[in-house]
MIMARGU-258431 format. One record per atom (N, C-alpha, C, O): residue number from 1; chain; atom name; x, y, z. Coordinates in pm, whole numbers. Layout:
N
<pos:NUM; unit:A; site:CA; x:X; y:Y; z:Z>;
...
end
This chain:
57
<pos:1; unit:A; site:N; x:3495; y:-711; z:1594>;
<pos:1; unit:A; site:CA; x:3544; y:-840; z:1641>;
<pos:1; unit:A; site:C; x:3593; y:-824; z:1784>;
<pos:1; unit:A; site:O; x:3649; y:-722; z:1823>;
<pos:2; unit:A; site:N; x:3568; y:-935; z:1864>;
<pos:2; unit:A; site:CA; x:3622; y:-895; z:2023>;
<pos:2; unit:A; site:C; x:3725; y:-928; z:1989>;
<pos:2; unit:A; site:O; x:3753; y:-980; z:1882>;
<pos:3; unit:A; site:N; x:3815; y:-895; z:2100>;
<pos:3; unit:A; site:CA; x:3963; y:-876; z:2133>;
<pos:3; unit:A; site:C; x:4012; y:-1039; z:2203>;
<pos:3; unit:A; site:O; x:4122; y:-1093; z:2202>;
<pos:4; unit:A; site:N; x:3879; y:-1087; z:2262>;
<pos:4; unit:A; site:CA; x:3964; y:-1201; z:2356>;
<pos:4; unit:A; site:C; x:3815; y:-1283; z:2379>;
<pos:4; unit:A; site:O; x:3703; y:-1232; z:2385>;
<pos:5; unit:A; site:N; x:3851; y:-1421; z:2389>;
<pos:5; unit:A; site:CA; x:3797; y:-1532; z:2324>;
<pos:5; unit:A; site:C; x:3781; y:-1655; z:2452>;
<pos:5; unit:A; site:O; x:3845; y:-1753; z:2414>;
<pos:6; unit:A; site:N; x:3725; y:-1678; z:2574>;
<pos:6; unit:A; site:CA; x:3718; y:-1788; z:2662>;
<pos:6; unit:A; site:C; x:3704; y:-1914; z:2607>;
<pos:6; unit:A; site:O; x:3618; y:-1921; z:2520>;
<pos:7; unit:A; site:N; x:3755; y:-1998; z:2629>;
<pos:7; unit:A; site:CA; x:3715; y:-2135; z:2636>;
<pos:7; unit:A; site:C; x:3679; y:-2191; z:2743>;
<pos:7; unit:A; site:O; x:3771; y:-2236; z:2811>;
<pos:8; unit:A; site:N; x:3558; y:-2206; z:2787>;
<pos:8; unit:A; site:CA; x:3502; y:-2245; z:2927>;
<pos:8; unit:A; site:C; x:3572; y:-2412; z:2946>;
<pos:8; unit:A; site:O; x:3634; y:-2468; z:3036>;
<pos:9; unit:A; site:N; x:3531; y:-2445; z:2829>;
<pos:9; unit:A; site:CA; x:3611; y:-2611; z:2865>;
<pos:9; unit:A; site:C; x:3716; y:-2618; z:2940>;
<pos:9; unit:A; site:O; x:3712; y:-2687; z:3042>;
<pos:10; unit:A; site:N; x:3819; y:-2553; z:2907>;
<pos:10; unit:A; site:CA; x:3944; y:-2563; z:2965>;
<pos:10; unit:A; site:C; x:4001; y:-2412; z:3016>;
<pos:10; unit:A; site:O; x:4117; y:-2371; z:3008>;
<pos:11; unit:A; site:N; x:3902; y:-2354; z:3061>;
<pos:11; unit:A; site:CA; x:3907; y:-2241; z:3112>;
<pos:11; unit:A; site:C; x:3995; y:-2118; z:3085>;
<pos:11; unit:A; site:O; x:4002; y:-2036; z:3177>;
<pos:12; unit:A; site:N; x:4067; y:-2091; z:2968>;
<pos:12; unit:A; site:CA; x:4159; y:-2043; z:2927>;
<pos:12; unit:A; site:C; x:4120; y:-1919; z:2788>;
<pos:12; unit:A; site:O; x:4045; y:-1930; z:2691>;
<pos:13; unit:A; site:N; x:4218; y:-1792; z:2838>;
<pos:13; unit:A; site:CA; x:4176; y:-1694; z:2744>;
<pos:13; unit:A; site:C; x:4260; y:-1695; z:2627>;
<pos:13; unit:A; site:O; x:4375; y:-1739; z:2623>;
<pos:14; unit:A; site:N; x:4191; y:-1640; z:2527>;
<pos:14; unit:A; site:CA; x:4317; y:-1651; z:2398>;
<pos:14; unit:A; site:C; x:4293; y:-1467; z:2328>;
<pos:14; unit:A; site:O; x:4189; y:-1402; z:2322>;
<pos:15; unit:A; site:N; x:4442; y:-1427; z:2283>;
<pos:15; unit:A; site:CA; x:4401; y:-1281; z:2261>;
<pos:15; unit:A; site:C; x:4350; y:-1317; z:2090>;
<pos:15; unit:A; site:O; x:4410; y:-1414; z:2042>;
<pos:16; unit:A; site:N; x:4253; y:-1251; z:2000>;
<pos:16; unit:A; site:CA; x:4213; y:-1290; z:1897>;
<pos:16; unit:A; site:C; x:4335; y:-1251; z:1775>;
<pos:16; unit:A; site:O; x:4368; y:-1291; z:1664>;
<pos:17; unit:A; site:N; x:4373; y:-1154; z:1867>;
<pos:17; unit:A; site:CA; x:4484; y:-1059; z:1715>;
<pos:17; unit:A; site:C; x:4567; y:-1080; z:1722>;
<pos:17; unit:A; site:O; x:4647; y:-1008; z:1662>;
<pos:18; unit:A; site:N; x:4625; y:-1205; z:1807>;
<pos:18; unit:A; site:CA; x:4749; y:-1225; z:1829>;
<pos:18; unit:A; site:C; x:4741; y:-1423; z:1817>;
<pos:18; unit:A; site:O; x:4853; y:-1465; z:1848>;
<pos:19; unit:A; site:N; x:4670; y:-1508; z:1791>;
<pos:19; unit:A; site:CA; x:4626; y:-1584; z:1782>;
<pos:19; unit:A; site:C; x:4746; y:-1693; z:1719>;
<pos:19; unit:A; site:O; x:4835; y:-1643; z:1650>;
<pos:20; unit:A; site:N; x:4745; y:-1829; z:1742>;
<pos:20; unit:A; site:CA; x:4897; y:-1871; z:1675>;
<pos:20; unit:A; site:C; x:4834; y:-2026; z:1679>;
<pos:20; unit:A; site:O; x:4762; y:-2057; z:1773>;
<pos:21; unit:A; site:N; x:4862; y:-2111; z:1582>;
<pos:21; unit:A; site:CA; x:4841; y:-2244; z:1560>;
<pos:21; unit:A; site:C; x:4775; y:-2315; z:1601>;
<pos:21; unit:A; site:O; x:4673; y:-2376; z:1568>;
<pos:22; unit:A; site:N; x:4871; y:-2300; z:1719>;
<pos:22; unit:A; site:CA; x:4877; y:-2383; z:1889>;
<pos:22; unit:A; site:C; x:4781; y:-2345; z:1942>;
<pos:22; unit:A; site:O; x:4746; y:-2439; z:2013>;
<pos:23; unit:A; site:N; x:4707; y:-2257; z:1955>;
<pos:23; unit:A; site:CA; x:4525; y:-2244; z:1991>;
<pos:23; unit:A; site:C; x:4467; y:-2282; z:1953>;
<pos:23; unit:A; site:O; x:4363; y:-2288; z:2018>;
<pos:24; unit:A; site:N; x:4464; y:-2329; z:1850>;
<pos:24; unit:A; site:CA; x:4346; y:-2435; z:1826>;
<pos:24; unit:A; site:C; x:4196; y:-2359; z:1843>;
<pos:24; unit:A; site:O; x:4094; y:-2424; z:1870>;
<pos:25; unit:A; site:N; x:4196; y:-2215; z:1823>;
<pos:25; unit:A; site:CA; x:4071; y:-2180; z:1854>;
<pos:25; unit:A; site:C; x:3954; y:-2206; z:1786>;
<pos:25; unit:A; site:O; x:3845; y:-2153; z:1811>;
<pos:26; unit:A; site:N; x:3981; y:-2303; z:1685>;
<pos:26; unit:A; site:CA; x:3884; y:-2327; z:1548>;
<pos:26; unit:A; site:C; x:3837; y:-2424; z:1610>;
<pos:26; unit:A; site:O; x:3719; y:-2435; z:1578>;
<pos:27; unit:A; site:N; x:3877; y:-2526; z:1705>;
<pos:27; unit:A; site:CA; x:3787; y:-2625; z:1759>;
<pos:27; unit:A; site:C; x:3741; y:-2588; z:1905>;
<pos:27; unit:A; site:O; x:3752; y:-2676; z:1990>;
<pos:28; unit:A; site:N; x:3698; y:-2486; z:1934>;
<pos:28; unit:A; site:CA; x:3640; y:-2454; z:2038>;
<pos:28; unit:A; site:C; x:3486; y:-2441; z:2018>;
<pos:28; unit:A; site:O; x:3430; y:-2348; z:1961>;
<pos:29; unit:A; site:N; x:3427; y:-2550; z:2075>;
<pos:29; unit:A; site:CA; x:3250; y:-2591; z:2039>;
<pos:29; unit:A; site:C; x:3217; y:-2427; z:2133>;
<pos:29; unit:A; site:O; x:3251; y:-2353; z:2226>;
<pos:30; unit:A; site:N; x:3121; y:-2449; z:2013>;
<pos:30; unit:A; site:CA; x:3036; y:-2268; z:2018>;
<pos:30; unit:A; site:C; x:2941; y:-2275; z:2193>;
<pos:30; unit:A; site:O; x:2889; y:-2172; z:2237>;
<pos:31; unit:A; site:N; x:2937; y:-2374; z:2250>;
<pos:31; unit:A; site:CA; x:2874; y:-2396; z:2382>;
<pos:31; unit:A; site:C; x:3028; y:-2369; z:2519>;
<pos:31; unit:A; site:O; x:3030; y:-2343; z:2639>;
<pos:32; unit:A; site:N; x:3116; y:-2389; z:2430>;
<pos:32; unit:A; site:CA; x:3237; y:-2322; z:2519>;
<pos:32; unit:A; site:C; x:3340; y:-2199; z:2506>;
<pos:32; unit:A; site:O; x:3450; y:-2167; z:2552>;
<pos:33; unit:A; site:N; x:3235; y:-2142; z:2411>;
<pos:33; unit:A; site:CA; x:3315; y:-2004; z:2394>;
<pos:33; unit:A; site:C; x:3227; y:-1893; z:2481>;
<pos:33; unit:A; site:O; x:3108; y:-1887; z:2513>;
<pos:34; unit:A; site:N; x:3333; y:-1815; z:2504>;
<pos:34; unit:A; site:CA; x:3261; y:-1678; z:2623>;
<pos:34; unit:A; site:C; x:3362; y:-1588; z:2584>;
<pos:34; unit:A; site:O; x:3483; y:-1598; z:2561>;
<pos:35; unit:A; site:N; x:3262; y:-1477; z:2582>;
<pos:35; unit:A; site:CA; x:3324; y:-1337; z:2508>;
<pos:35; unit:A; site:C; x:3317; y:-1238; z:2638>;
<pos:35; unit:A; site:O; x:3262; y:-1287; z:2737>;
<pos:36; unit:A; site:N; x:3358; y:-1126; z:2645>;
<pos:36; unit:A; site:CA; x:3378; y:-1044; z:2752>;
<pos:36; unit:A; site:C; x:3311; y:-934; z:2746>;
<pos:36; unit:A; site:O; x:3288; y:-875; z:2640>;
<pos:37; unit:A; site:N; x:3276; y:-900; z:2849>;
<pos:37; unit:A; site:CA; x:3213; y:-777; z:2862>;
<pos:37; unit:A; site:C; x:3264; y:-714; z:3014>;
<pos:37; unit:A; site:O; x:3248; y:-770; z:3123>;
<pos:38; unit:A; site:N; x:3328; y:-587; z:2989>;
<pos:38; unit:A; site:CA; x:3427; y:-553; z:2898>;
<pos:38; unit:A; site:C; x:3529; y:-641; z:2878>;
<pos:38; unit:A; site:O; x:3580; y:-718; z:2959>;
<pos:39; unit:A; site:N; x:3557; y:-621; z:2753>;
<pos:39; unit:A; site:CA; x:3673; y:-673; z:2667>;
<pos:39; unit:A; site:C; x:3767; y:-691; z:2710>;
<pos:39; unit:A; site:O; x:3843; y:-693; z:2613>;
<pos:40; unit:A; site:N; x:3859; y:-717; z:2847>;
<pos:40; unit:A; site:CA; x:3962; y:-711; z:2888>;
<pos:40; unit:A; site:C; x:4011; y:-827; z:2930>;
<pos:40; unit:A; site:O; x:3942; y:-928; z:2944>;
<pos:41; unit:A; site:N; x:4159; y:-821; z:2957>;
<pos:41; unit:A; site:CA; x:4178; y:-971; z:3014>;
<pos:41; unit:A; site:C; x:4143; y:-908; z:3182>;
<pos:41; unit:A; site:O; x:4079; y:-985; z:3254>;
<pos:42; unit:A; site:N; x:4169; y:-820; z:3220>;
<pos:42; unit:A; site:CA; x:4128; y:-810; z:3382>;
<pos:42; unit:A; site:C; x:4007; y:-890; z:3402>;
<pos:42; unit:A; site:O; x:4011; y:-982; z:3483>;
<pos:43; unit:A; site:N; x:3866; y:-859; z:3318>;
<pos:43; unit:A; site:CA; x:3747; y:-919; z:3330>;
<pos:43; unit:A; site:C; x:3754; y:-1080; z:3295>;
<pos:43; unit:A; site:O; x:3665; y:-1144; z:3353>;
<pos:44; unit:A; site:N; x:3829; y:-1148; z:3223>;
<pos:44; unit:A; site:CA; x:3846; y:-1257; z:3210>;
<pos:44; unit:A; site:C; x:3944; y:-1349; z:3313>;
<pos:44; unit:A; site:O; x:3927; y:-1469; z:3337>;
<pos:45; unit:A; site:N; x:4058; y:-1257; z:3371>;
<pos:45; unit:A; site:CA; x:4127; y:-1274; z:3504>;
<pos:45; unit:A; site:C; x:4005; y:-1284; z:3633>;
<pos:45; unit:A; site:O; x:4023; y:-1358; z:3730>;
<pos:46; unit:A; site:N; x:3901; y:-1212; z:3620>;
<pos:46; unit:A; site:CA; x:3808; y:-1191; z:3725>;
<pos:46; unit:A; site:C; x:3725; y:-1323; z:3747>;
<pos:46; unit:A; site:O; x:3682; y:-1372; z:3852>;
<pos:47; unit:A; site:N; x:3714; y:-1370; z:3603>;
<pos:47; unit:A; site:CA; x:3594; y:-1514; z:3576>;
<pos:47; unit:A; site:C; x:3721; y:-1636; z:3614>;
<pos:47; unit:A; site:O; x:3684; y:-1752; z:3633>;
<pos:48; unit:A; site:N; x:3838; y:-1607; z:3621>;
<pos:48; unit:A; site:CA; x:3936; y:-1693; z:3630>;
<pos:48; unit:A; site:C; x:3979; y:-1822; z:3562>;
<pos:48; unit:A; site:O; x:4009; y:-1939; z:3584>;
<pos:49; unit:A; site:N; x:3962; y:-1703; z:3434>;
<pos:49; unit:A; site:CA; x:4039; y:-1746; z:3310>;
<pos:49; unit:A; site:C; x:4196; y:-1770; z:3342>;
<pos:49; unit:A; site:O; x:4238; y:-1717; z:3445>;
<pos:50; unit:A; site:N; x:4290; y:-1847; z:3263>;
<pos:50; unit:A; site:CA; x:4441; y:-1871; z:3263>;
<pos:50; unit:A; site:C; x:4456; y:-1800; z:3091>;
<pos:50; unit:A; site:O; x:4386; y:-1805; z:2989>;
<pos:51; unit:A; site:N; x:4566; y:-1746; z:3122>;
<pos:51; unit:A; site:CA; x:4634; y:-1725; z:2982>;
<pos:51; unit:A; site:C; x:4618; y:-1799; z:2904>;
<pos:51; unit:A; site:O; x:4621; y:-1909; z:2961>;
<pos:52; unit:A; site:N; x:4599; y:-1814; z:2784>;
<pos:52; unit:A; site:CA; x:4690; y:-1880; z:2666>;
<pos:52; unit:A; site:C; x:4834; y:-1907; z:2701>;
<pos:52; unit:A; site:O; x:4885; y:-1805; z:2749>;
<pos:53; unit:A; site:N; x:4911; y:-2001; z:2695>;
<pos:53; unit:A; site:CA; x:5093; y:-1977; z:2662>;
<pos:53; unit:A; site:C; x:5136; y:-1934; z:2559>;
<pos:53; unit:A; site:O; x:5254; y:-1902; z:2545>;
<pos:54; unit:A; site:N; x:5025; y:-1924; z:2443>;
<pos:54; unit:A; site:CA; x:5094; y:-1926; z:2299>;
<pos:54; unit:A; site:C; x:5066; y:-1772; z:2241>;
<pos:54; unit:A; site:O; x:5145; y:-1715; z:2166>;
<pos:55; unit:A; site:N; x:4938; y:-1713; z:2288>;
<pos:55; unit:A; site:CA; x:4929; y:-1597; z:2253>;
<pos:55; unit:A; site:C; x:4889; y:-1492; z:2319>;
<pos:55; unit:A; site:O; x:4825; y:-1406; z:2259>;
<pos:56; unit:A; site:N; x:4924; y:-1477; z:2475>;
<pos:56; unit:A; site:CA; x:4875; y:-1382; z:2542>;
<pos:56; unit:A; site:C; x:5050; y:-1448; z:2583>;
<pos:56; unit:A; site:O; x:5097; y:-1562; z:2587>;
<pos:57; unit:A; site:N; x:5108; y:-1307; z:2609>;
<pos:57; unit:A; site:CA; x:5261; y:-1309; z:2684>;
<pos:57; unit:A; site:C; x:5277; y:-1249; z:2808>;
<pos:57; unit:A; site:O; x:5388; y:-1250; z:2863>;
end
């Protein structure tokens, strides 16, 4: 399972193992999800992704 989860819609990373309500990651349409390669938030900081508030601290 990856570690961390894009939502291109609203441009924002979510950590998977740490995941909380308030993400809502269950309604993220499969045309706006982006997975990482590598797995990191640096690489998702790079595509200029924003945190989560709820599960990346």
């Amino acid at each position: 399972m990856s570690g961390f989860l894009g939502d291109k819609s609203k441009m924002t990373v979510h950590h998977l193992a740490n995941r909380k309500s308030e993400c809502n990651i269950y309604h993220i349409e499969m045309k706006d999800r982006e997975y990482f390669t590598p797995d990191t938030l640096d690489c998702a900081k790079s595509k200029d992704y924003e945190f989560c508030k709820f599960c990346i601290d």
